[in-house]
C-alpha positions as CSV (number, residue, x, y, z in Angstrom):
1,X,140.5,109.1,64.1
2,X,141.1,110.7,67.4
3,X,138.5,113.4,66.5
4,X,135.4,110.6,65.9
5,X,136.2,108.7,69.0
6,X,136.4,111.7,70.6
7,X,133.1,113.1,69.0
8,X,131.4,109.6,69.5
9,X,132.1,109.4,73.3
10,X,130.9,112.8,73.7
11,X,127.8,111.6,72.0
12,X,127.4,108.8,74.3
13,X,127.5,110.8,77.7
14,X,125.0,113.4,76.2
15,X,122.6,110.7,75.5
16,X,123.2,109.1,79.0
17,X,122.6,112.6,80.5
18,X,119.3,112.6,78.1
19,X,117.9,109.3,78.8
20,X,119.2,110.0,83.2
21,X,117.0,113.3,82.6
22,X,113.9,111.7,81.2
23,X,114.3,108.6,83.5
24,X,114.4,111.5,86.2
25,X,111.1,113.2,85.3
26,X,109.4,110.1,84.3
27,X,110.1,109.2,87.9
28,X,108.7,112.7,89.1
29,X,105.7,112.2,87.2
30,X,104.7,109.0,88.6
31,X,105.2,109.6,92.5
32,X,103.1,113.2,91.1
33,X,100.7,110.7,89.8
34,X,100.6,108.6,92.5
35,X,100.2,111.5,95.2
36,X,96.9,113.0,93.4
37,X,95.5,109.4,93.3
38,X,96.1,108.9,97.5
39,X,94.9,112.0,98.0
40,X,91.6,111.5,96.2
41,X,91.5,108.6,97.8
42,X,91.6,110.1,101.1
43,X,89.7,112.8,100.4
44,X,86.6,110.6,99.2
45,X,86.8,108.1,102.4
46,X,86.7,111.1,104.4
47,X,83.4,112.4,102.8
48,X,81.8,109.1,102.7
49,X,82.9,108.6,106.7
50,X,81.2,112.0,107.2
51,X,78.4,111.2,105.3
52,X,77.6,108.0,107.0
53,X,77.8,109.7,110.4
54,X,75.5,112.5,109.3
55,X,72.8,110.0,107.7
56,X,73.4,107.5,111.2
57,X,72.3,111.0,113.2
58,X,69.5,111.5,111.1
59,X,68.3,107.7,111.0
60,X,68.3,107.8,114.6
61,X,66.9,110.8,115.5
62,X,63.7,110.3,113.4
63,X,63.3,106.5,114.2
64,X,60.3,104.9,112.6
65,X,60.1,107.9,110.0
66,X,63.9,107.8,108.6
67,X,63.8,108.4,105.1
68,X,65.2,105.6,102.3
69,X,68.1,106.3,100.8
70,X,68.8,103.2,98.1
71,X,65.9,105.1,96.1
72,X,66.3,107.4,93.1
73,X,70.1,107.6,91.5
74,X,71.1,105.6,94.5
75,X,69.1,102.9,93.8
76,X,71.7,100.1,92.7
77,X,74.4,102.0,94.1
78,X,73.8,102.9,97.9
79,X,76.2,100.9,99.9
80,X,78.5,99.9,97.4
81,X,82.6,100.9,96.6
82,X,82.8,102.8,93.2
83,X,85.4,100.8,90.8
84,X,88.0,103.8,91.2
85,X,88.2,103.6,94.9
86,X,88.0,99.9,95.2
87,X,92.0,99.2,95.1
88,X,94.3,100.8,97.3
89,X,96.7,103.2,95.0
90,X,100.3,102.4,94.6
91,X,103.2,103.3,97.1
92,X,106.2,105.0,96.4
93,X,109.5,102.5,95.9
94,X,110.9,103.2,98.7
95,X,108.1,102.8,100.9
96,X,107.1,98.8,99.0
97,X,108.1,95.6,101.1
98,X,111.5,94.8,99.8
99,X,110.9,90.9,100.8
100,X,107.4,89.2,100.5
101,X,107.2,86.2,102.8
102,X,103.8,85.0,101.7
103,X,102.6,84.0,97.9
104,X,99.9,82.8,95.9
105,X,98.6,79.6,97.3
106,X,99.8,79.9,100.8
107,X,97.0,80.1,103.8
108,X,96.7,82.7,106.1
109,X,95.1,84.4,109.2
110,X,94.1,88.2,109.1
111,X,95.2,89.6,112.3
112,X,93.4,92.9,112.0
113,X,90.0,94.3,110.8
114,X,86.6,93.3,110.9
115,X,87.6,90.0,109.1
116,X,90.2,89.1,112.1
117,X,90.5,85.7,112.8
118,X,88.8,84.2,109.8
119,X,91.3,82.3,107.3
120,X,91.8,81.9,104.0
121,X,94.1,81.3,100.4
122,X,96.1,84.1,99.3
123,X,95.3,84.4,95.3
124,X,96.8,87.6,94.1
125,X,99.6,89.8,95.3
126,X,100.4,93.4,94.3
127,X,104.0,94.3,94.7
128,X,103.1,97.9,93.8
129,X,100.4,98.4,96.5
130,X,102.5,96.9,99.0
131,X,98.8,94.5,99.1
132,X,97.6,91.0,99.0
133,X,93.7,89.2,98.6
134,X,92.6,86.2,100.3
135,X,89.8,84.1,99.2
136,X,86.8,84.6,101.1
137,X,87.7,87.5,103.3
138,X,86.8,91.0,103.3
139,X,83.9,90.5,100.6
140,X,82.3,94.4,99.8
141,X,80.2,95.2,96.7
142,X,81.8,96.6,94.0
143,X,80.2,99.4,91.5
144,X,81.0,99.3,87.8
145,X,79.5,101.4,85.3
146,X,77.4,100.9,82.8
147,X,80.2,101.0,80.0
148,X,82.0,97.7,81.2
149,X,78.9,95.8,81.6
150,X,78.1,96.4,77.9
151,X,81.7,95.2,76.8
152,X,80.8,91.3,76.7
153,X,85.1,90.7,76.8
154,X,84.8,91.7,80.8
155,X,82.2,88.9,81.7
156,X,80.1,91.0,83.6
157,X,76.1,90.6,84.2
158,X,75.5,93.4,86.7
159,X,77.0,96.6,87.5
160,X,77.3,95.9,91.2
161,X,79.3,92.6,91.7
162,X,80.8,91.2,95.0
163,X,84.6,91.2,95.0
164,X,87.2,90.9,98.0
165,X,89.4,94.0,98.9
166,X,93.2,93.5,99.1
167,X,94.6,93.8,102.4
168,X,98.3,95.1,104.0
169,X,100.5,92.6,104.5
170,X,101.5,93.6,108.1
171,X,97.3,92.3,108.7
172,X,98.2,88.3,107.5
173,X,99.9,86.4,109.1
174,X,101.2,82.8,107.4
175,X,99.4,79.4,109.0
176,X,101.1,76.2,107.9
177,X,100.5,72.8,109.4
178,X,103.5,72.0,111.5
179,X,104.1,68.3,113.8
180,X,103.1,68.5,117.4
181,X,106.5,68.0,119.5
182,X,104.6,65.8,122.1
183,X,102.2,64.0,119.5
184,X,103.8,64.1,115.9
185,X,100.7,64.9,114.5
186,X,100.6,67.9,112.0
187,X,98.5,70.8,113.6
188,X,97.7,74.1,111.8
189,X,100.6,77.4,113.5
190,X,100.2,80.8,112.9
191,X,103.4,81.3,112.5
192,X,104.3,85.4,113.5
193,X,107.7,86.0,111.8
194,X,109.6,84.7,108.9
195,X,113.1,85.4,107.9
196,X,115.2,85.0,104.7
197,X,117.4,82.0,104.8
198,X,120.3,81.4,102.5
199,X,119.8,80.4,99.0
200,X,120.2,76.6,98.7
201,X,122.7,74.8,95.9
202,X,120.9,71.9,93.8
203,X,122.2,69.2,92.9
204,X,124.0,70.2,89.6
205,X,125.3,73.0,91.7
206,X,123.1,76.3,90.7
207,X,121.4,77.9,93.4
208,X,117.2,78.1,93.3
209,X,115.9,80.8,92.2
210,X,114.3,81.9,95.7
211,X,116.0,82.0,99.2
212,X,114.0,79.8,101.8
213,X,111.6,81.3,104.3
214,X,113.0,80.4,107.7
215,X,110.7,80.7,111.2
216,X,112.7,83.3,113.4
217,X,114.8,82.0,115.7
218,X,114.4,77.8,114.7
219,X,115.9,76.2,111.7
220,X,112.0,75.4,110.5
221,X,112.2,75.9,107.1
222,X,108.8,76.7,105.4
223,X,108.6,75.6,101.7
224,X,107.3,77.7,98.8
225,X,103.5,76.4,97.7
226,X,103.7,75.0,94.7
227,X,102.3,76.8,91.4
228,X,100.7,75.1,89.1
229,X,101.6,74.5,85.7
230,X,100.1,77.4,83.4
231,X,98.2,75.5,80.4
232,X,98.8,76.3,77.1
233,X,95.7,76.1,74.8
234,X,96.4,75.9,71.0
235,X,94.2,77.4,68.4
236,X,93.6,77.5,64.8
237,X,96.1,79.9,64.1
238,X,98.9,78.8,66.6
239,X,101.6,76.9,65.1
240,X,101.8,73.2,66.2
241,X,104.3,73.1,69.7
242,X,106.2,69.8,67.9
243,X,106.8,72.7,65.3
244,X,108.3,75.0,67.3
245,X,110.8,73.0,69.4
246,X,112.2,71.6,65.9
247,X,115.1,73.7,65.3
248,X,115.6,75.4,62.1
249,X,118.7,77.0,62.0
250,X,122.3,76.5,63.7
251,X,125.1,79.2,64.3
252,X,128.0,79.0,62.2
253,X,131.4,81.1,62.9
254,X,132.1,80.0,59.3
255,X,129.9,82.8,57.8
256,X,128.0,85.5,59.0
257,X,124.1,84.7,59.4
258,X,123.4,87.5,57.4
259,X,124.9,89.9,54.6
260,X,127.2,93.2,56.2
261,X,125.1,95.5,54.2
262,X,122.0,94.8,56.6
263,X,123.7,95.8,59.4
264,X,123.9,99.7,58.3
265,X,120.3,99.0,57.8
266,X,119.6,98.1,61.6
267,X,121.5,101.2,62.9
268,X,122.0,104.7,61.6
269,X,125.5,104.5,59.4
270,X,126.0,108.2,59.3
271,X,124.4,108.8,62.9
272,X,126.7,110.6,65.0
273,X,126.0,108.0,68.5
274,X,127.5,105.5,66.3
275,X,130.4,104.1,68.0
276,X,131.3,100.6,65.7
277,X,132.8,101.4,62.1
278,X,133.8,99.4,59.3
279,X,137.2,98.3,58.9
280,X,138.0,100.4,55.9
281,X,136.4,103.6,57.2
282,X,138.9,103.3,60.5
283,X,142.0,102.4,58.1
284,X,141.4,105.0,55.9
285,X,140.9,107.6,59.6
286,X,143.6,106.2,60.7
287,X,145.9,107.2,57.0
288,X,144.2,110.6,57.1
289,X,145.6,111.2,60.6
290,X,148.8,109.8,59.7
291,X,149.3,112.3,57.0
292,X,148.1,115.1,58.7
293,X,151.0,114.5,61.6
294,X,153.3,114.6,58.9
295,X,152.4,117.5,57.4
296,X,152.4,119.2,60.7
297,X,156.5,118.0,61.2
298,X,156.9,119.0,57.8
299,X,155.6,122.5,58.7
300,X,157.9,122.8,61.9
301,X,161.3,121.4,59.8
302,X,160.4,124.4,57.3
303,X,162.8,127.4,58.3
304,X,163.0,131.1,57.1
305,X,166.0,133.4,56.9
306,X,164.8,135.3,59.8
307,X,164.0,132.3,61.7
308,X,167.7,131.1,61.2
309,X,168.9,134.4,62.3
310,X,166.5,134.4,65.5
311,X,167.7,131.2,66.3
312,X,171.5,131.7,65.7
313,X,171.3,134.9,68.0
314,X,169.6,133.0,70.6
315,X,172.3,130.2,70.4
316,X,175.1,133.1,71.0
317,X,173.1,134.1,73.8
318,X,172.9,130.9,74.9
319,X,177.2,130.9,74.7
320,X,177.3,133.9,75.8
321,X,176.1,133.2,79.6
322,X,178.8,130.5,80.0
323,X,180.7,130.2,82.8
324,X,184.1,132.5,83.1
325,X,187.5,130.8,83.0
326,X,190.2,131.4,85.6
327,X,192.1,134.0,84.6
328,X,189.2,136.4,83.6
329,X,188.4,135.8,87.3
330,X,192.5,136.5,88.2
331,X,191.9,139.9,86.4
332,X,188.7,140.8,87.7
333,X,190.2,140.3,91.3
334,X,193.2,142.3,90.7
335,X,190.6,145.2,89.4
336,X,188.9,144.9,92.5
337,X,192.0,145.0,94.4
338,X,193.0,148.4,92.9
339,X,189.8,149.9,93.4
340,X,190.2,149.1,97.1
341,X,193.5,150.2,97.7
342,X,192.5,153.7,95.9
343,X,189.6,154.3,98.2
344,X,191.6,153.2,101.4
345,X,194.5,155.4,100.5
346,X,191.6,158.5,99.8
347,X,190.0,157.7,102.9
348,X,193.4,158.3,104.9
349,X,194.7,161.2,103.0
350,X,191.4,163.1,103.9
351,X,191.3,162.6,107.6
């Protein structure tokens, strides 16, 4: 049994260092992705910007004879944004606001641009483009091709239609309608920083699912706008709502909902990631490890004649390097003693 939970969490870390690795180069692939796109991007705003300045020098230098240029394949198109350069391409993850301030519905003031000043509703936000589009504001003329138009799902009647670009959100700033402290009466403030405030308990004591924006330095809290309600509209083919809410079955830990053998039907019974087993399948790994540590005691409690013998000789050995008694150590002194006297009485006889 050791051996499959052994072999099954081995399974499991490979397959984390699998799935880690693809996550990995799916990640690669996307800021890759992502890279190419800006720099496309960049690169075909720079042509156009060099284009405009070359065709400006030309326009003025020949005055009254300057030629047309929304003639021939630019007819429709001259002045407009192509489709694949209309949006602003997606920032890396690191680089995305980590807190957005401002949503749908809320009104506010672009601080920056060509449009500066003018005001308007937010109505989308892009989380990915680190962008936002306000109603009304920054209005260019958009070029589709030809393809779309003929698709009657997209809604469109013209291959040039006028759209609004999408904005940084460092450009916008919020405007909310705040009371006068001399008058009382509610007067539209452009309102320059916001801060997270803490999340606020209801009353059944769960907190809401968004933090309250806070003005810097007050305790002026700035609601959330409110969405609206998303409609549902049946069809034909929908099943009645009344339906849906009835409810058809209730769990039970009286019985399984549904029959064991479906279960090796949802998952791989003889894949080796498998880390749940049936109860007989671990009793019976469980027996066979059992019998295996006995035949392995079995093996060591099994002696030969030569083993005996190797281990009786070691146990002499063993008695053999005891410690000596008292008078083996009397008679070893008195040898040493001798032995002394000898060489002492050489030594002088000598001299």
């Amino acid at each position: 049994m050791q051996r499959v939970v052994q072999r099954t969490q081995r399974a499991i870390r490979q397959a984390n260092r699998k799935h880690a690795k693809s996550k990995a180069l799916e990640a690669g692939d996307e800021s890759f992705t992502r890279l190419q796109q800006r720099k496309r991007m960049q690169a075909e705003l720079a042509r156009t910007h060099k284009d405009s300045k070359i065709n400006r020098r030309q326009d003025w230098e020949a005055g009254p004879l300057a030629p047309r240029r929304d003639v021939g394949d630019q007819k429709d198109s001259y002045g407009t944004v192509s489709m694949y350069n209309f949006r602003s391409p997606e920032l890396d993850p690191r680089d995305r606001p980590s807190w957005w301030y401002i949503r749908e519905g809320d009104r506010v003031v672009v601080t920056r641009g060509r449009d500066r000043g003018k005001i308007g509703v937010v109505d989308f936000i892009s989380k990915e483009r680190g962008r936002l589009g306000v109603k009304g504001v920054g209005e260019v003329l958009v070029n589709f091709p030809e393809w779309m138009v003929m698709e009657e799902e997209r809604g469109l009647q013209d291959t040039v239609q006028p759209m609004h670009r999408d904005m940084k959100l460092e450009d916008v700033r919020l405007v909310y309608a705040l009371p006068d402290p001399d008058t009382g009466i509610p007067r539209d403030v452009v309102i320059d920083r916001l801060v997270r405030g803490p999340r606020i308990i209801d009353s059944e004591g769960n907190p809401e699912e968004h933090a309250p924006r806070v003005v810097a330095g007050t305790n002026i809290i700035i609601p959330w706008p409110e969405t609206a309600d998303e409609v549902h509209v049946e069809n034909e083919c929908d099943t009645p709502e009344d339906d849906v809410r009835v409810p058809t079955w209730r769990p039970s830990l009286i019985y399984t909902p549904f029959p064991a053998s479906v279960i090796d039907e949802l998952r791989n019974k003889y894949s080796k990631f498998r880390t749940r087993h049936d109860w007989e399948y671990t009793i019976r790994k469980e027996a066979e490890d059992a019998n295996s540590e006995k035949r392995k005691e079995l093996g060591r409690r099994m002696r030969t004649p030569l083993q005996e013998l190797a281990d009786v000789r070691t146990q002499q050995k063993r008695e053999a390097k005891r410690d000596l008694t008292e008078q083996q150590l009397e008679a070893i002194g008195a040898v040493i003693a001798q032995q002394q006297t000898r060489v002492s009485t050489t030594a002088a006889s000598s001299s």
